[in-house]
Every structure is written in structure tokens, then in C-alpha cells.
KOLMARSE-292779 format. One line per 2 residues: number of its first residue (from 1); their letters; for each residue x, y, z of N, C-alpha, C. Coordinates in Angstrom, 3 decimals. Example, Ala and Ser with C-alpha at 12.3 -4.5 7.8 and 13.67 -1.06 7.14 Angstrom:
// residues 2
1> as> 13.190:-5.690:7.800:12.300:-4.500:7.800:13.200:-3.300:7.800; 12.850:-2.250:7.080:13.670:-1.060:7.140:12.900:0.030:7.870
END
This chain:
// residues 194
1> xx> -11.696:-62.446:22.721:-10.384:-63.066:22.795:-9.348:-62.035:23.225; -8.566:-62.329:23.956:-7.020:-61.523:24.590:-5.666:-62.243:23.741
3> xx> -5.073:-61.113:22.995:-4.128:-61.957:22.336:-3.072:-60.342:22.443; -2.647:-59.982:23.282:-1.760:-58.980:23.207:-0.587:-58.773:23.999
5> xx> -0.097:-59.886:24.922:0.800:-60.727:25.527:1.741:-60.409:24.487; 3.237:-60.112:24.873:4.019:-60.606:24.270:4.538:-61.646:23.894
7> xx> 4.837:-62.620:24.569:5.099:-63.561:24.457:3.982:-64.747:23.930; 2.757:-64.401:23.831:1.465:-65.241:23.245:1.625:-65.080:21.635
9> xx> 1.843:-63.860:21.790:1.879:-63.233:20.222:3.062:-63.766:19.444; 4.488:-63.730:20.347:5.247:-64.154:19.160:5.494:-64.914:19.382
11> xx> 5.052:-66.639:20.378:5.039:-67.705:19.866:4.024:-68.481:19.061; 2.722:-68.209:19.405:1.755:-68.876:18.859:0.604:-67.332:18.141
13> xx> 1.928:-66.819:16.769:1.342:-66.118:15.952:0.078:-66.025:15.598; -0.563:-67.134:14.901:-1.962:-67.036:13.879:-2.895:-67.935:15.026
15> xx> -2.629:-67.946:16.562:-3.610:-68.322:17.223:-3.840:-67.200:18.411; -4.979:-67.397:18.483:-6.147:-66.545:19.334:-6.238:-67.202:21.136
17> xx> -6.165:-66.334:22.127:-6.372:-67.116:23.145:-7.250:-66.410:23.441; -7.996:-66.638:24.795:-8.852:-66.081:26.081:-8.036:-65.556:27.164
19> xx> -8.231:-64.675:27.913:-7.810:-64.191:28.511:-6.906:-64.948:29.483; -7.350:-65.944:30.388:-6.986:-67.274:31.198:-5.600:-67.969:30.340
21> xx> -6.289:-68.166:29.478:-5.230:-68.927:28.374:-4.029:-68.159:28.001; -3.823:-66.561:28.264:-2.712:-66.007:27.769:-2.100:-65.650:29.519
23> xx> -3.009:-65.796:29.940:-2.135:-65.776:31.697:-1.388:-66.548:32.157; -1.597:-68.461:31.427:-0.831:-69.509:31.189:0.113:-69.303:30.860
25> xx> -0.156:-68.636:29.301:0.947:-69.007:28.564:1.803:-67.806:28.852; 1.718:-67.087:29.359:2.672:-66.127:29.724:3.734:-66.351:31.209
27> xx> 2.850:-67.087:32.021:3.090:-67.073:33.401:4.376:-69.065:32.892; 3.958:-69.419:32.209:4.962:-70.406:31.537:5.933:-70.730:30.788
29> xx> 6.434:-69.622:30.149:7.404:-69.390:29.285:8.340:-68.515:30.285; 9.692:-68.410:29.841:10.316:-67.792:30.514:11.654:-67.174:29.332
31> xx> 11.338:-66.000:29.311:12.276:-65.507:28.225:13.473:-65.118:28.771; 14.985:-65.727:27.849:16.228:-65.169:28.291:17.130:-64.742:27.205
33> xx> 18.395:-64.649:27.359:19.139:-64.114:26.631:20.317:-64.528:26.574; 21.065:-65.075:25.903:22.290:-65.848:25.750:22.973:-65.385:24.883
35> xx> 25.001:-64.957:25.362:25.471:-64.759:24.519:26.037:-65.953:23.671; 27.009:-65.638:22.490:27.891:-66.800:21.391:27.835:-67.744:22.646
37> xx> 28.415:-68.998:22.350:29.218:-69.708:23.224:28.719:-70.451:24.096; 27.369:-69.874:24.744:26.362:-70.612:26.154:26.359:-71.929:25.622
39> xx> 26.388:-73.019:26.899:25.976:-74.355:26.818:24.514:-74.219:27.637; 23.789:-74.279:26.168:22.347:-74.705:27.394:22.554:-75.712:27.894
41> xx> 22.860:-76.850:27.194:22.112:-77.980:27.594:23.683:-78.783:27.541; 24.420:-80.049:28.112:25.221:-80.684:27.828:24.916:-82.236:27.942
43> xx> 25.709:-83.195:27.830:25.496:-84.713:28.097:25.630:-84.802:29.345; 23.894:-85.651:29.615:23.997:-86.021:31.296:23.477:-85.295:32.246
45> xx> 23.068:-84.027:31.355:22.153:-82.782:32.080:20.891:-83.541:31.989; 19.836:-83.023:32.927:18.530:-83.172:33.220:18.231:-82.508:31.865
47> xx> 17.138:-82.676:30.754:16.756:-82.166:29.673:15.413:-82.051:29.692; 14.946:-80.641:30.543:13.465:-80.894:30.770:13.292:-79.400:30.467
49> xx> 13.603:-78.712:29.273:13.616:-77.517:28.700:13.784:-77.003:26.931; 12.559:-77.039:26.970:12.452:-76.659:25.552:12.256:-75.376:25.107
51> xx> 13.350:-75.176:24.116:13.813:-73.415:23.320:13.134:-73.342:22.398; 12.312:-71.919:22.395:11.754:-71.079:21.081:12.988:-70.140:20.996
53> xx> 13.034:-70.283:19.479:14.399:-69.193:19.191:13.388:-68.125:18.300; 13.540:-66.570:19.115:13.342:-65.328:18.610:14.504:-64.883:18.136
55> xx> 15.437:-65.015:18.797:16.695:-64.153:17.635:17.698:-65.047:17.738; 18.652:-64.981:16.707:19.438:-65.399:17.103:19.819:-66.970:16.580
57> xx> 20.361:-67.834:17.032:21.070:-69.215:16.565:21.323:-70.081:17.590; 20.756:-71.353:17.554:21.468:-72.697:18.352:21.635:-73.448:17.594
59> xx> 22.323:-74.828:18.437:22.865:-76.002:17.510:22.658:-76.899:18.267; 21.945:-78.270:18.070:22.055:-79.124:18.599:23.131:-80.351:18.085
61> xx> 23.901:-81.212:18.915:25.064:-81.565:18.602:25.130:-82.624:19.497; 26.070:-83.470:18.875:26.443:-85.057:19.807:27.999:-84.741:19.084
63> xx> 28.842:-85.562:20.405:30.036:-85.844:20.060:30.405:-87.329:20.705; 30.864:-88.002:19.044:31.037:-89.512:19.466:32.196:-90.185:20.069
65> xx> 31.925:-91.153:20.331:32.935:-91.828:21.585:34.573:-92.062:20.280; 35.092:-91.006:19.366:36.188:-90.844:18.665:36.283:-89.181:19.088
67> xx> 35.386:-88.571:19.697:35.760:-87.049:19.835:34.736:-86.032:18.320; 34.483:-86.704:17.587:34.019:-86.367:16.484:32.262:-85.699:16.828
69> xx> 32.820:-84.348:16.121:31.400:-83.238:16.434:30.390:-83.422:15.531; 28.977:-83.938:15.453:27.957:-84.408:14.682:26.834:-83.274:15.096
71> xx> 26.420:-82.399:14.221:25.626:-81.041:14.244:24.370:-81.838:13.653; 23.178:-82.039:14.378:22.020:-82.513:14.468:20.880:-81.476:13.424
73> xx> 20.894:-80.343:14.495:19.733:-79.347:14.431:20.290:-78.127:14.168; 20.602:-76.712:13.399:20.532:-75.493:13.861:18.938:-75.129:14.195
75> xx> 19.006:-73.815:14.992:17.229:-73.716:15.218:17.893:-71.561:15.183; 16.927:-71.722:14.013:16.714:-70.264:13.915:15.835:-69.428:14.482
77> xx> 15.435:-67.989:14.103:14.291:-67.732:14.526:13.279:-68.353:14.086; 12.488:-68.302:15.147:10.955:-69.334:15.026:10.913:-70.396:14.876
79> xx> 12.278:-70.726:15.242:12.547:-72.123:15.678:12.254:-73.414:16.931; 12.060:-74.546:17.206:12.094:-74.713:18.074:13.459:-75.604:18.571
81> xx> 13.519:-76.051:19.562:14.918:-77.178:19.769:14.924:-77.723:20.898; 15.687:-79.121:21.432:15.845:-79.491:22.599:16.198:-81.006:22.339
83> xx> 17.073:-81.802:23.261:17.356:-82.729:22.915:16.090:-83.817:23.254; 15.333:-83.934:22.095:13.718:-84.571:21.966:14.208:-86.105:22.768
85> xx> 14.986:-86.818:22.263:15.022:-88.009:23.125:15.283:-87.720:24.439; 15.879:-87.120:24.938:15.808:-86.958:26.313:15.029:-85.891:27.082
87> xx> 13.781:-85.258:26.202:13.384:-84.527:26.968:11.681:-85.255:26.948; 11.471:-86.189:25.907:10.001:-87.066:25.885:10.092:-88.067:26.374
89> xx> 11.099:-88.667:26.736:11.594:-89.556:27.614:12.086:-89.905:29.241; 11.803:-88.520:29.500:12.603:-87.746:30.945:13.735:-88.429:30.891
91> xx> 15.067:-88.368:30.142:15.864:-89.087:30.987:16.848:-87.844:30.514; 18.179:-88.436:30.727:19.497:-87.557:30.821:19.897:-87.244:29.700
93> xx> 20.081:-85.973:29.089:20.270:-85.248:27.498:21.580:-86.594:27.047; 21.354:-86.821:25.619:22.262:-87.560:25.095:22.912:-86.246:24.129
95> xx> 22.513:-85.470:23.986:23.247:-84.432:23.243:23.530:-83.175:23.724; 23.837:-82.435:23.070:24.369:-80.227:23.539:23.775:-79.367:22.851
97> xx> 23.023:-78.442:23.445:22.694:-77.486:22.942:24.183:-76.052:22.995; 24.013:-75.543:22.254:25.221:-74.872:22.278:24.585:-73.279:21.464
99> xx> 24.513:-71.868:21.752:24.581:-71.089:21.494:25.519:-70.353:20.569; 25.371:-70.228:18.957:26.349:-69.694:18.017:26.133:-68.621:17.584
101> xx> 25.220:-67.906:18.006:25.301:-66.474:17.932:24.098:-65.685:18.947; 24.565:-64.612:19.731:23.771:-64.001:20.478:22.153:-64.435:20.422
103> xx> 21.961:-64.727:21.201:19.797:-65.327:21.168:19.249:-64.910:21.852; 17.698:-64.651:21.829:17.004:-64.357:22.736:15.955:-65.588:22.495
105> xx> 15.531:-66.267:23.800:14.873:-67.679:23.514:13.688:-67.177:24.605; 12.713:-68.528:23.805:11.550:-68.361:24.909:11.389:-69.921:25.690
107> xx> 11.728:-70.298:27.171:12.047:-71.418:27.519:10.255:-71.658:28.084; 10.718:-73.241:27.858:9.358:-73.618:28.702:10.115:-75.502:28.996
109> xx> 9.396:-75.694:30.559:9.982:-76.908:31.054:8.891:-77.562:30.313; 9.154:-79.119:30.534:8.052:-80.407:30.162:6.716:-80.209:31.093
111> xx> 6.876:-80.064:31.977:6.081:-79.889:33.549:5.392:-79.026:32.974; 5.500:-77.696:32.820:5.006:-76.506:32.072:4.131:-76.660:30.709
113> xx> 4.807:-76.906:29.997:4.287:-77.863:28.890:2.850:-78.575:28.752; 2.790:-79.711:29.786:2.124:-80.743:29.763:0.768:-79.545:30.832
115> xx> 0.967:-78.828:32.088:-0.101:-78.210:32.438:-0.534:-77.069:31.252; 0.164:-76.525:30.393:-0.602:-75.935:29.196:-1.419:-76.591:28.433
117> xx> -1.196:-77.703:27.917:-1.757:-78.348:27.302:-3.207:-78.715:27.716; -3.291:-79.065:29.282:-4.547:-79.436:30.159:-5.553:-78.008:29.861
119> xx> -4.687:-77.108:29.713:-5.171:-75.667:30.625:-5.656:-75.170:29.041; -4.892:-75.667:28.319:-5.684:-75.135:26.363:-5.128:-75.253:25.572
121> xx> -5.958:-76.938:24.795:-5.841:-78.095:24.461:-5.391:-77.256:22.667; -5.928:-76.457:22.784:-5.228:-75.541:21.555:-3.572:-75.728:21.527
123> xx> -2.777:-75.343:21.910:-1.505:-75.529:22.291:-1.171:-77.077:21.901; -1.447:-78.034:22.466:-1.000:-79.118:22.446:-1.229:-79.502:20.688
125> xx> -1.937:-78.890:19.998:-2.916:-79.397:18.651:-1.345:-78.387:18.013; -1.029:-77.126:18.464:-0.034:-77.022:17.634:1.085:-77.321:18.030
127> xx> 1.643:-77.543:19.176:2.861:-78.095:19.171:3.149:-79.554:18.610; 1.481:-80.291:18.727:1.818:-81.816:18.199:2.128:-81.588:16.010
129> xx> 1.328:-80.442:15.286:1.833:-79.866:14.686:2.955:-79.748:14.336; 3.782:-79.037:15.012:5.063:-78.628:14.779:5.686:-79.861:15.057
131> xx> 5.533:-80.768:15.673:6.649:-82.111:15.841:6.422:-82.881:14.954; 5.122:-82.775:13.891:5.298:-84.036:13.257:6.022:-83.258:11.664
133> xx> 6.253:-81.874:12.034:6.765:-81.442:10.739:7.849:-81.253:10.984; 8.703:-80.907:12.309:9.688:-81.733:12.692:10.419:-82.780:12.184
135> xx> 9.447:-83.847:12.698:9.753:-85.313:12.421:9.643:-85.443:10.968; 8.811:-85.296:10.141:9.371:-85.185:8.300:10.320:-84.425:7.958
137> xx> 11.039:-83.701:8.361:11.937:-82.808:8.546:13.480:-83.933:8.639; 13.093:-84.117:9.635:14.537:-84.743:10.169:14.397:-86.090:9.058
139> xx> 13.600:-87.175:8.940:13.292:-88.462:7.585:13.652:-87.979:6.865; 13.823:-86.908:6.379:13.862:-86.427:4.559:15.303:-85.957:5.062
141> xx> 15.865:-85.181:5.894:17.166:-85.206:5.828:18.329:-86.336:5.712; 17.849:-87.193:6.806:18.377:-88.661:7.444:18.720:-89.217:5.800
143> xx> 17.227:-89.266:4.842:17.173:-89.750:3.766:18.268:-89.004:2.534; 18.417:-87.820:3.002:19.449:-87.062:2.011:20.412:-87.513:2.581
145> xx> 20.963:-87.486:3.662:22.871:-88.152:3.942:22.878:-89.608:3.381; 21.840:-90.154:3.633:21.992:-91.743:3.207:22.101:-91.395:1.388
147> xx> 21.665:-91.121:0.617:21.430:-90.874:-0.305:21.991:-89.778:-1.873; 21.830:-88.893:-0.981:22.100:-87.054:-1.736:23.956:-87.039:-1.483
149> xx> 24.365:-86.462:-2.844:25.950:-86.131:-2.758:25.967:-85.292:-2.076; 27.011:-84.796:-2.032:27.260:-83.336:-0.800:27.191:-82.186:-1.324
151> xx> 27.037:-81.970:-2.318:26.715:-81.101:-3.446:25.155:-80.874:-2.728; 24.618:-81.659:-3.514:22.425:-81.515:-3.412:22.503:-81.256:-1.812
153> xx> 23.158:-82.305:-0.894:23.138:-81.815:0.486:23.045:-80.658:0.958; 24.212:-79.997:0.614:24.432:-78.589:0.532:23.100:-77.270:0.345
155> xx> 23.005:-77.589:-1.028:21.905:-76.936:-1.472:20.733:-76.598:-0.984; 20.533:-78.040:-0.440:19.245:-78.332:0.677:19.133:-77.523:1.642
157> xx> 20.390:-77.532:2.255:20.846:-76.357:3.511:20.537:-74.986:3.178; 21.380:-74.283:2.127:21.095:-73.057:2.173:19.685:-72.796:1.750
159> xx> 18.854:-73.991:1.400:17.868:-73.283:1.013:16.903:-73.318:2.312; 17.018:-74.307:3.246:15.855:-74.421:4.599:16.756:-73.499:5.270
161> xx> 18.173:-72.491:5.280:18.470:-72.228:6.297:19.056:-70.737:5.350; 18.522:-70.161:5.059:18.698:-69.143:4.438:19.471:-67.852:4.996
163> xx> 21.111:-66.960:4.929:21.220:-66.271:5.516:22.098:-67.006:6.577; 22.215:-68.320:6.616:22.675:-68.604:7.967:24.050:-68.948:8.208
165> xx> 25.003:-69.069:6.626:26.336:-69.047:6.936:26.805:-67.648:7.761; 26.221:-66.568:7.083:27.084:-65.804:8.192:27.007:-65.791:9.302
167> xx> 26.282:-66.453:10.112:26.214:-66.664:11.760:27.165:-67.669:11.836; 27.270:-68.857:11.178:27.440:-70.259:11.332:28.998:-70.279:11.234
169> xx> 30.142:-71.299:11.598:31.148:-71.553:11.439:31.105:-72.538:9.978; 31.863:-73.115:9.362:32.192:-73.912:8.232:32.308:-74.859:8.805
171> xx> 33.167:-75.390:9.855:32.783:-76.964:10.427:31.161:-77.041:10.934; 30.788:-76.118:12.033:28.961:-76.812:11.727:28.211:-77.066:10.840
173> xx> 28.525:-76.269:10.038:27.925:-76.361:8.394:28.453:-77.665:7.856; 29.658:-78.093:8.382:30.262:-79.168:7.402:30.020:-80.616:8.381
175> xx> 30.062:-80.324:9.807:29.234:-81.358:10.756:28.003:-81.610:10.178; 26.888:-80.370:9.882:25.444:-81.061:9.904:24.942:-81.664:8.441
177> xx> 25.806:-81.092:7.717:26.010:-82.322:6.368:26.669:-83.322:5.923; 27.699:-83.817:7.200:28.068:-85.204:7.544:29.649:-85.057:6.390
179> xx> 30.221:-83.873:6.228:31.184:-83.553:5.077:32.150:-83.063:5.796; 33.511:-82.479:4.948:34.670:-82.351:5.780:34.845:-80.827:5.762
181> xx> 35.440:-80.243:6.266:34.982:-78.746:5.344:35.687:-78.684:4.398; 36.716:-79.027:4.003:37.562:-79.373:2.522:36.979:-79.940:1.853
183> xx> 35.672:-80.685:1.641:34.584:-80.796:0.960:33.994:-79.335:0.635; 33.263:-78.990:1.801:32.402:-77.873:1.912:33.287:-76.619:0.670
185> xx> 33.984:-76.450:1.240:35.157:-75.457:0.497:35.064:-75.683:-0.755; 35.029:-76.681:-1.519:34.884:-77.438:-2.815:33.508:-76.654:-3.374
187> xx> 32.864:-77.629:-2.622:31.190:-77.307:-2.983:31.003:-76.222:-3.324; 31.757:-74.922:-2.548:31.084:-73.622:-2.604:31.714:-73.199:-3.558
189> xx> 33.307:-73.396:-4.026:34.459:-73.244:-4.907:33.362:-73.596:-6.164; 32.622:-74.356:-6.371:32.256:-75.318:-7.924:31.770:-74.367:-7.741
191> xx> 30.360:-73.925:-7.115:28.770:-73.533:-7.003:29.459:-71.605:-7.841; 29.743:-71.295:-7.049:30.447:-69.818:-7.424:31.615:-69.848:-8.556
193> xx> 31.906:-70.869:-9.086:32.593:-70.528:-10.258:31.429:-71.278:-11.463; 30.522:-71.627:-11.381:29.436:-72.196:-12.559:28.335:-70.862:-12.999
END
């Protein structure tokens, strides 16, 4: 087995390739670097690019037809991200990727993607993996806003996202828990005086 690729190694850690198989996956990824601020992705863009986050911070985000900013996803390191409805769907991003602190990402198109998968069917077994833990991911959140005060909400956060206020602003933080930040402010006010 050949597993000494950079980029083999630090996306698909605890798997082993063949030599062929890390020439793929190397010759398919495309690593960049983004400062604060980058719009990867916006509404209406072609969305045929999916981010591994090695360093660094994104946000995925919709803003509704009132102007109002709705924070979906952060994606940390070893993260993944991309606006999934419009990128399994081929059609036009319904949301923004947005860069909140310096990143270094590892990109790969759908096109790219789908010939890895042909080329070693390994890959496809963990990325289908990672989406369905994903997808319980996002249900159990969905299920906490419907449900969870903003308090437990909260909690939830710092604990899947550990470390990550200091990158983060207080309105994303207070977007992706559906709260005001004069809530948020509260929350943290109780939590640190108990």
C-alpha cells in the first residue's frame, strides 16, 4: 500500500490506498488558501465544489427574503461543507459559503468526486459515511431548535464546536442557534455567573 501523499493522508486518515489510488486522489483535490472574509460560494453560483477544512473556519449561510442572516453549518478542521442541495442536485447554490477566519481547504468538484469513487470504491464507502453522520447531525439539531431552550441550544454548540467562539462573531453564533445575540449575551451572563 502507498499512503504518503499529503493530501491522502490528511483527508482520508485511517485509510490505506494503492499506489493508483493515491495518484487519484491527489491529482483530484486541489488545495487553497483563503483569507477572513472570502465568498466561496454565493446564491446562484454554480455549486459543484466541495470543502475539506484543514485549518481554519467556514460558514454556511442563507439570507431570507426579510434580509435576515440564518448560519446553517460552521465547518472546522476536518470538516467538510458545501451547499449539499445544490451541489447533489446540480443546480444553482441556494446558500453562501463565507470564510471567518484564515483557511486552508482541500477542494474537490462533483465531476471529480464521482470519477474517484469509480476509480476506489473505498472513498465513496467513506464519504457516504460521513454524509449520513452529517445527516444525523443536522435531524438532531433541526430537532433541538424545534424543541431545546436557548440555554441547552447553546451548550450543544460549545460542546460539538469546541474553541470556536474565539474565531466566531456573536451574531453567527447567535444566527446558528436561531437566537438574538441579546439572548446569547444572557446565556453566557447566567452560565458564568452559576
Amino acid at each position: 500500500m502507498h499512503n504518503d501523499n499529503s493530501k491522502t493522508t490528511e483527508i482520508f486518515k485511517d485509510l490505506s490506498f494503492t499506489k493508483k489510488e493515491t495518484e487519484i486522489i491527489e491529482s483530484v483535490f486541489r488545495k487553497a488558501t483563503y483569507k477572513k472574509g472570502t465568498q466561496l460560494l454565493q446564491v446562484n453560483d454554480s455549486a459543484d465544489i466541495q470543502y475539506y477544512v484543514q485549518e481554519g473556519c467556514l460558514r454556511l449561510y442563507h439570507i431570507d427574503r426579510n434580509g435576515k442572516d440564518h448560519t446553517v453549518q460552521f465547518a472546522i478542521k476536518d470538516w467538510w461543507i458545501c451547499d449539499c442541495t445544490a451541489f447533489f442536485t446540480e443546480s444553482k447554490a441556494i446558500m453562501n459559503i463565507e470564510v471567518i477566519s484564515d483557511s486552508m481547504v482541500y477542494e474537490i468538484s462533483k465531476k471529480d468526486r464521482d470519477l474517484l469513487y469509480n476509480q476506489s470504491p473505498k472513498t465513496e464507502s467513506f464519504f457516504r459515511k460521513k454524509l449520513e453522520r452529517a445527516f444525523a447531525s443536522f435531524q438532531k439539531r433541526m430537532l433541538g431548535n424545534l424543541s431545546l431552550p436557548a440555554k441547552e441550544r447553546y451548550l450543544n454548540f460549545v460542546k460539538t464546536y469546541p474553541n470556536i467562539e474565539k474565531s466566531v462573531k456573536n451574531y453567527h453564533i447567535a444566527s446558528f442557534l436561531g437566537i438574538t445575540t441579546e439572548s446569547l449575551s444572557r446565556i453566557r451572563k447566567e452560565l458564568s455567573n452559576s
